[in-house]
N, C-alpha and C positions, 0 to 999 in steps of 0.2 A: 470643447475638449475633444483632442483626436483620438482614433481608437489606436489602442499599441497592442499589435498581435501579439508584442513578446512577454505581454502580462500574465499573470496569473490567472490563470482559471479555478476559483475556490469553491468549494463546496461544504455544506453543514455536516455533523457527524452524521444525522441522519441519512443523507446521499452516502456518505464516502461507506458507510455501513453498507446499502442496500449494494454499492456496486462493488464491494468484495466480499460480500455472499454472509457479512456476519451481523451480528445484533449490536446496536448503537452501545450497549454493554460491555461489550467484546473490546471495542476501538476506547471505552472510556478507563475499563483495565490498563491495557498497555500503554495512554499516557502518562498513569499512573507508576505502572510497573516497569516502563519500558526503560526506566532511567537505569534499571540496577543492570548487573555483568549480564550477561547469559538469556537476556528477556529480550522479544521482540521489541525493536520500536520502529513508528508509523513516522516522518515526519509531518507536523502540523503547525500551524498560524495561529498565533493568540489574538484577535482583536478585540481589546477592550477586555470581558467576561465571553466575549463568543472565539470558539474553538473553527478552526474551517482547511481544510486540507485542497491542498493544489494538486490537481486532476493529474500531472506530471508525475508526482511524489506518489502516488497512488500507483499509475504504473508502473514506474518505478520499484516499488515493492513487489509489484505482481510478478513481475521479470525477473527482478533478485532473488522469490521462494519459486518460482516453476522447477518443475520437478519434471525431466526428462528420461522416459523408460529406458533402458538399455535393449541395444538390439539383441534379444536372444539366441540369434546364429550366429552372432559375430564371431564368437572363437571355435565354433564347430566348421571342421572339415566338413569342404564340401566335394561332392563328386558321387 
C-alpha cells in the first residue's frame, strides 16, 4: 500500500484536546453542543464508535478563532 501525502492525519480526542490547550471534556461538549445556532463546532470523523479529528481541521479552527490585537497607535497622530 502506498503512502498518499494528501490523507488525513487523525488524532483521538485525547490528542486533539492536549493540542488545543483544553480537556478531552471541553471537545466532547461541542460535538455535542456544536450542532445547535450560536455554539462552537470542531469538525470531527466518526469511525465506527471512535471519534478522531484531522490535524488540518484542528488548524483550521485555530486560524478561524485567532484573535489579533489591534495596533494601539494606529489612529493616533504622530509627530
Amino acid at each position: 500500500m502506498s503512502d498518499n501525502l494528501n490523507s488525513p492525519q487523525l488524532v483521538d480526542t485525547k490528542t486533539a484536546a492536549k493540542i488545543l490547550g483544553v480537556s478531552s471534556n471541553y471537545l466532547r461538549k461541542r460535538r455535542f453542543e456544536g450542532y445547535l445556532p450560536g455554539h462552537i463546532n470542531i469538525a470531527h470523523v466518526t469511525v465506527g464508535r471512535a471519534i478522531r479529528y484531522d490535524l488540518a481541521d484542528l488548524r483550521a479552527f485555530i486560524d478561524s478563532n485567532r484573535v489579533t490585537p489591534a495596533d494601539p497607535f494606529k489612529d493616533e497622530p504622530r509627530g
